[in-house]
C-alpha positions as CSV (number, residue, x, y, z in Angstrom):
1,X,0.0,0.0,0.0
2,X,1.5,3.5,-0.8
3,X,2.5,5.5,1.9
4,X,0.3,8.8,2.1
5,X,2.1,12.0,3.2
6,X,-0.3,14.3,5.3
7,X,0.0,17.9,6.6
8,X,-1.2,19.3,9.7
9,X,-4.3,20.3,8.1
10,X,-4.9,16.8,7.2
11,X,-4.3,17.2,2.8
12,X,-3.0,14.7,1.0
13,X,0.4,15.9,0.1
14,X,1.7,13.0,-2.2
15,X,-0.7,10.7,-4.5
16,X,-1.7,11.7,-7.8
17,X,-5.2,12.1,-7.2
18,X,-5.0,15.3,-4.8
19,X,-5.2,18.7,-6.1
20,X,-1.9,20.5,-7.0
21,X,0.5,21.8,-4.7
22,X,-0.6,25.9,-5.3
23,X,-4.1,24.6,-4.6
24,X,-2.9,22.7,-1.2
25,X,-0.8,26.4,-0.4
26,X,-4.0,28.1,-0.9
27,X,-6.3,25.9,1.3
28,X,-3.3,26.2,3.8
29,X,-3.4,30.0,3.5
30,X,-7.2,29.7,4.1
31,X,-6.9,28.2,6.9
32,X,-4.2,30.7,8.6
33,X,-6.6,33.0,7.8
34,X,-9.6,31.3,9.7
35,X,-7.5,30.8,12.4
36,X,-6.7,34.7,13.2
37,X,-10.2,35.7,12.7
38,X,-11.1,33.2,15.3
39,X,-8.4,34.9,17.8
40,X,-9.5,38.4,16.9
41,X,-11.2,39.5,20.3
42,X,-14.9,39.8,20.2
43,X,-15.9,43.2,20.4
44,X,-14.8,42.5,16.4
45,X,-17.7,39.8,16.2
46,X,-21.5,40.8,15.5
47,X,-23.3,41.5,18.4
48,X,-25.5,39.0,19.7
49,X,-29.4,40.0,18.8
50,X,-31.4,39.9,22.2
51,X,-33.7,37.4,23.6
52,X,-36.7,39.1,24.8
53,X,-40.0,37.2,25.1
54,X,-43.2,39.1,25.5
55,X,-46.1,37.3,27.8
56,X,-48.5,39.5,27.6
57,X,-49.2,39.9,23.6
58,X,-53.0,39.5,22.0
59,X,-54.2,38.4,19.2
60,X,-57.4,37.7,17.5
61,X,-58.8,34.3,16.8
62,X,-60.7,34.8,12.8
63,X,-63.4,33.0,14.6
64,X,-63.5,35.8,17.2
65,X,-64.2,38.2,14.7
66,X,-67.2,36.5,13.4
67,X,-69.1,35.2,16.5
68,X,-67.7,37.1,19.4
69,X,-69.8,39.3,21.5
70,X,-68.2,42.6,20.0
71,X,-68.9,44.6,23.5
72,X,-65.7,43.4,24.8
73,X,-63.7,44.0,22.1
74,X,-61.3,46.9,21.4
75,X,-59.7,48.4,18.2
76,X,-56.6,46.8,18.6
77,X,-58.3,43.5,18.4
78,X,-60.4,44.6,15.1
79,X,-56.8,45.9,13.9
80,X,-54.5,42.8,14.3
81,X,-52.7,40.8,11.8
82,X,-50.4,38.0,11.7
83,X,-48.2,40.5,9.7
84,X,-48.1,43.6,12.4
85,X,-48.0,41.1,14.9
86,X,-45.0,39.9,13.6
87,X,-43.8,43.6,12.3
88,X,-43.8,44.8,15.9
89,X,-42.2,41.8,17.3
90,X,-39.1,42.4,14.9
91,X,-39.5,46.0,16.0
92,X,-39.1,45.8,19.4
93,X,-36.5,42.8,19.8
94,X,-39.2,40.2,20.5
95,X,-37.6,36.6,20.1
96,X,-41.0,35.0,21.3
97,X,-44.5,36.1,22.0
98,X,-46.5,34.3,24.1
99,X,-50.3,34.7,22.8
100,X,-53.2,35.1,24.8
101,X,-57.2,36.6,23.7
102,X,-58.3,39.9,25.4
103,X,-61.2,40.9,27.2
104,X,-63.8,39.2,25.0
105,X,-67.2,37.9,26.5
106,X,-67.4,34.7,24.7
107,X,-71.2,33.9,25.3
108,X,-72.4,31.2,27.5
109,X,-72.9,27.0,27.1
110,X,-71.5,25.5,23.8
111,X,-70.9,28.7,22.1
112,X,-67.9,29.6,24.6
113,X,-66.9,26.5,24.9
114,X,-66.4,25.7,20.8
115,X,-64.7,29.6,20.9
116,X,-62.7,28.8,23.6
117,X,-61.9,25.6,21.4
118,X,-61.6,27.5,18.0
119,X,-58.8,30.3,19.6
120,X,-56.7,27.5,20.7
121,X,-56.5,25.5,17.6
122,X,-55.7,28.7,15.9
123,X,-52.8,30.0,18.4
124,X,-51.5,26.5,18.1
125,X,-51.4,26.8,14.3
126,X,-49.4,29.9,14.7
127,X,-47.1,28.2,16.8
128,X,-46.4,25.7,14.2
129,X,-46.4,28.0,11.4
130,X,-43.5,29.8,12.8
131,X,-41.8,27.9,15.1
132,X,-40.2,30.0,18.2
133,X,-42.2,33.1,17.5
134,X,-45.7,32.1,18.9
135,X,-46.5,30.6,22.6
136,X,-50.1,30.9,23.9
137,X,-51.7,31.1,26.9
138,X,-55.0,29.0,26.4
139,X,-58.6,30.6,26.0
140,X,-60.9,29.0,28.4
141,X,-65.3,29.4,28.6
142,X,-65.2,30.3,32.3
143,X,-66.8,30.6,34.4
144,X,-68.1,27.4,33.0
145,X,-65.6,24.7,35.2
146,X,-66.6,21.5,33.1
147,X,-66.1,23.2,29.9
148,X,-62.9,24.6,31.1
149,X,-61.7,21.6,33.0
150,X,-62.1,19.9,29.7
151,X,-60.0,22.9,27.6
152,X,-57.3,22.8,30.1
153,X,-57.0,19.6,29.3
154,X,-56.7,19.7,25.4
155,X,-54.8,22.9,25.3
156,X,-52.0,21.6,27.3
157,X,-52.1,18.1,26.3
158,X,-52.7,17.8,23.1
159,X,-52.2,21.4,21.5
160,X,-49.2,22.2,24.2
161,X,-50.3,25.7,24.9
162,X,-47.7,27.1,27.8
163,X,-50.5,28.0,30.2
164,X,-54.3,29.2,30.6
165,X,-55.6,32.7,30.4
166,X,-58.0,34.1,33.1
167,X,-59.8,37.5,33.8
168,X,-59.5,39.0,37.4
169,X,-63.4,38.5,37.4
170,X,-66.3,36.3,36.2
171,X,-69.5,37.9,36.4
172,X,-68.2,39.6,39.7
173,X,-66.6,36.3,40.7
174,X,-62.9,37.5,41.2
175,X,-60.3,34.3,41.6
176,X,-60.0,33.5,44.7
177,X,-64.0,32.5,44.8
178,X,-64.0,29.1,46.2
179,X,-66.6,28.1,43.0
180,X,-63.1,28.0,40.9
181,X,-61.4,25.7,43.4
182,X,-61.5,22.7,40.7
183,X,-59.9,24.7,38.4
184,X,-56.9,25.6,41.2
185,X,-56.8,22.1,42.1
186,X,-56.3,20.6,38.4
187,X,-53.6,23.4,37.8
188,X,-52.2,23.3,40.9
189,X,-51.8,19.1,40.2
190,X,-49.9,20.4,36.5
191,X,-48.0,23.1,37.7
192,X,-49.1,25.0,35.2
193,X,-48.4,28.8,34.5
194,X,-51.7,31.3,35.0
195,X,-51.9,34.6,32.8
196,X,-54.9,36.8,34.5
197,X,-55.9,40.2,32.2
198,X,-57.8,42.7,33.9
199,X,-61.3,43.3,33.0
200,X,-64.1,46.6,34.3
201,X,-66.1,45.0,37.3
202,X,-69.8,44.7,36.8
203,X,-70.1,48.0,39.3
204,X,-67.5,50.1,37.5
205,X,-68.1,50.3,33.8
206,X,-68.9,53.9,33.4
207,X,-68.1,55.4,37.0
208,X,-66.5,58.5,35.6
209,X,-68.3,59.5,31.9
210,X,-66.0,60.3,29.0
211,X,-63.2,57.8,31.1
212,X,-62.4,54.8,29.7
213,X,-63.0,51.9,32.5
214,X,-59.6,50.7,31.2
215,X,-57.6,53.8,32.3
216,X,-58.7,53.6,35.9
217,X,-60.4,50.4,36.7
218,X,-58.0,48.0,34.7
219,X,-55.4,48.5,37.9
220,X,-57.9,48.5,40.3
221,X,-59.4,45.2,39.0
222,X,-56.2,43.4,39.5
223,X,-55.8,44.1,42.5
224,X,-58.9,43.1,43.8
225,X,-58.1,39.9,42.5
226,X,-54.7,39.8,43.7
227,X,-56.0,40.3,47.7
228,X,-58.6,37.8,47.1
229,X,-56.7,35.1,45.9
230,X,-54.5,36.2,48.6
231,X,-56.3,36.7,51.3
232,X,-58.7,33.3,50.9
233,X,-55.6,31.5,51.2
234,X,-55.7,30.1,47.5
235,X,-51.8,31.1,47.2
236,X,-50.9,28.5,50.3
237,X,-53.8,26.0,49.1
238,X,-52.3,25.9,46.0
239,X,-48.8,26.9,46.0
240,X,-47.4,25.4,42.6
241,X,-49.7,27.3,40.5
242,X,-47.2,29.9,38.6
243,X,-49.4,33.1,38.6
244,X,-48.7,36.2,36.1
245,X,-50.5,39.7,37.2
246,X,-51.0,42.0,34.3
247,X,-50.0,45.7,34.5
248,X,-47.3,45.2,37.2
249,X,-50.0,44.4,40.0
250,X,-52.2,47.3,38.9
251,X,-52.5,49.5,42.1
252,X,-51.2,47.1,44.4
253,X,-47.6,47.9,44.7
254,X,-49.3,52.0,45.7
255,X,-51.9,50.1,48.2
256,X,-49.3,47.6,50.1
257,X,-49.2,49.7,53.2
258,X,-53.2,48.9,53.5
259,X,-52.8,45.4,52.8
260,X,-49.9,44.9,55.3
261,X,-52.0,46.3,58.2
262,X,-55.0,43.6,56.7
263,X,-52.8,41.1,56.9
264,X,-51.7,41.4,60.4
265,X,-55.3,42.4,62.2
266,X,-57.4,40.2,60.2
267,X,-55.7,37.6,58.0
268,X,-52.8,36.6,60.0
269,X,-54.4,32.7,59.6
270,X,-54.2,32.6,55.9
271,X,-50.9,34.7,55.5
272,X,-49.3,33.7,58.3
273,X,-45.6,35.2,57.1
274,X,-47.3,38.5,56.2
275,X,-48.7,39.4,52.7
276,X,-45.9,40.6,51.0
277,X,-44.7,36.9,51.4
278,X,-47.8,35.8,49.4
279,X,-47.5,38.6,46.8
280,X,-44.0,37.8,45.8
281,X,-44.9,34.2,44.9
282,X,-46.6,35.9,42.0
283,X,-45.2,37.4,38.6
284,X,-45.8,41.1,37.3
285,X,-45.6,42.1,33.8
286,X,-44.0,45.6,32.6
287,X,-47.2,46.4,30.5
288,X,-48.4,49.8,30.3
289,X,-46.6,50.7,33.5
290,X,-43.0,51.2,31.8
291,X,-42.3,54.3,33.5
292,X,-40.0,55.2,36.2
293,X,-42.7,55.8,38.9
294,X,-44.2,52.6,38.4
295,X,-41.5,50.4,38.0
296,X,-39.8,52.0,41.3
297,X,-43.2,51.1,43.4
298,X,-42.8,47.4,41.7
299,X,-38.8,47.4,42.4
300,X,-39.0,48.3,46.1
301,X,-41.6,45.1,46.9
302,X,-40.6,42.3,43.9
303,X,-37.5,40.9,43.8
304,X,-36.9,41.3,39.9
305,X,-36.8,37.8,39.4
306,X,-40.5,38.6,39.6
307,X,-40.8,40.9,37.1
308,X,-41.9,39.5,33.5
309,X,-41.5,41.2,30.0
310,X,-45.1,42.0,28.3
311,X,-46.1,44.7,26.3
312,X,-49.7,44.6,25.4
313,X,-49.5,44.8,22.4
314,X,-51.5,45.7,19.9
315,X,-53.0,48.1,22.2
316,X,-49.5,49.5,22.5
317,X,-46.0,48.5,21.0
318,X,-43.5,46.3,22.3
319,X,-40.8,48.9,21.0
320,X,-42.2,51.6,23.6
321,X,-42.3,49.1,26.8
322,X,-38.2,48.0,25.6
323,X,-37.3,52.2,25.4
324,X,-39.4,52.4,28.6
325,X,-37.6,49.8,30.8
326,X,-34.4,51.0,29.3
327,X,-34.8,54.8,30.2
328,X,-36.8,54.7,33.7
329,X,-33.2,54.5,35.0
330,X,-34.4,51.7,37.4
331,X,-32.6,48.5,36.1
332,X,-29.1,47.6,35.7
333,X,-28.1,45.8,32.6
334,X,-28.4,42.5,34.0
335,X,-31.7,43.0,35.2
336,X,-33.0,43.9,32.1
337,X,-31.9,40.7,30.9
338,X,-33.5,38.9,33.7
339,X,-37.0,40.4,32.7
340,X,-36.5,40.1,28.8
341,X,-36.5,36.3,29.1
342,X,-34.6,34.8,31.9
343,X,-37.3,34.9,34.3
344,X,-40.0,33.2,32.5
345,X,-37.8,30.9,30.6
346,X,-37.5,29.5,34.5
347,X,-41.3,29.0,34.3
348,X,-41.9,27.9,30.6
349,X,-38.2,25.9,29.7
350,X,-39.1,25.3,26.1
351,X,-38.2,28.9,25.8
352,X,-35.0,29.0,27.6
């Protein structure tokens, strides 16, 4: 057998049948080459685009738009596209958006439950026509708990939605009613991640004429919900439910002092460590509440590995909440990074 000579680089330096010897120089050169670009430092290198994945990011079901009950739908939801869905995410930096249905009344019996059925299929769709851009957070008919029982089911078995999407109330209902204690329990069993969106109480819809309920009682309906669910005891009933709170707690974070004192005269049995303990086993979003005040008041009571990335969109633009966070002067760089996509990816790993 002949004896093959071989450089370093592995080339055949000898037989007949490798190419000539300017050729074998010039792969050599080639290589050199290679080899001091890899050593130049990396400030030379691109710079890596950033992860940012956006939980709190609607979108609008084609069923919705033919069956819904319009009276809880807004102009955003009349207005939204796969294409400026996708336009702002590229706009703002948004690696992944998590998909959830907004404050739409979906009827009653069978015709919430086959929306509730129709929005899922759809977001799951998505998903698979662009992998690693869409999540979702399933639609469910609530307050109706078989129907829903039976959607948590499908979404997150068979359609492999990242969560389930609830309002802060149901007919008045908020969630820590004990009527939605099958629901907690089945969740609770999953560990599965919550989404809750704010909707207008049945009291408050037009409380101050010419206001949007959205501008005022949006916050406050959160927090209703938030005390409830604390103050029944639902967050140590069911303590590996992953909860997300729209709006960065709404007015919570200004109310704590209130809630404190509640705690310690009158609910010291159900939060026996005090009720900030409770409220930091939640998440906040940075939606609509990108601002310096608001982020300080989250800051000074959430760690920020509380803190989530969501931008409401397409009621507002996931560009404006990234230049918010960025200029409130609140976070360090590594935060940021923390509430782009670190702290969720801990809750839903297929993103990480």
């Amino acid at each position: 057998m002949a004896t093959i000579n071989r450089s370093a680089s592995g080339l055949d330096l000898s037989c007949s049948c490798c190419p000539p010897r300017r050729q074998v120089l010039a792969s050599l050169a080639a290589l050199g080459a290679s080899s001091l670009i890899s050593s130049l430092p990396s400030a030379a290198q691109p710079a890596a685009k950033p992860r940012r994945i956006d939980v709190h990011h609607h979108f609008t079901p084609p069923a919705f738009n033919e069956l819904r009950d319009r009276s809880g739908g807004g102009i955003g939801e009349k207005t939204w596209s796969v294409e400026n869905n996708l336009e702002d995410m590229e706009k703002g930096g948004i690696t992944t958006s998590i998909h959830s249905t907004a404050g739409t009344h979906l009827g009653e019996g069978e015709k919430a439950r086959r929306l509730a059925r129709l929005a899922n299929e759809y977001a799951a769709k998505l998903s698979a026509d662009h992998p690693g851009r869409f999540g979702s957070f399933a639609t469910l008919p609530m307050p109706d708990i078989e129907g829903s029982l039976a959607e948590i089911a499908y979404a997150l078995d068979t359609l492999k939605a990242d969560g389930v999407y609830f309002w802060t109330n149901y007919d008045g209902k908020y969630l820590g009613d004990a009527s939605f204690n099958p629901i907690y329990e089945e969740l609770n069993r999953r560990k599965a991640v919550i989404f809750v969106h704010p909707v207008s109480a049945p009291c408050c819809g037009n409380v101050v004429p010419g206001i949007n309920a959205s501008a005022i009682e949006y916050g406050t309906d959160t927090t209703r919900s938030i005390v409830q669910m604390i103050f029944t005891g639902a967050t140590r009933r069911y303590p590996d439910m992953k909860v997300i709170w729209s709006h960065a707690g709404g007015t919570m974070p200004f109310l704590i002092e209130r809630f404190r004192l509640l705690s310690d005269r009158q609910y010291k049995k159900q939060t026996p460590d005090g009720f900030d303990a409770e409220a930091r086993k939640f998440l906040y979003d940075t939606s609509q509440v990108s601002n310096r005040t608001a982020m300080l008041g989250l800051k000074s009571i959430m760690p920020v590995s509380q803190i989530v990335f969501g931008s409401d969109f397409p009621y507002r633009t996931s560009a404006e909440h990234v230049a918010g966070l960025k200029s409130c002067g609140v976070y360090d760089t590594a935060e940021l990074q923390a509430i782009d996509h670190q702290n969720i990816a801990r809750l839903l790993p297929r993103w990480a």
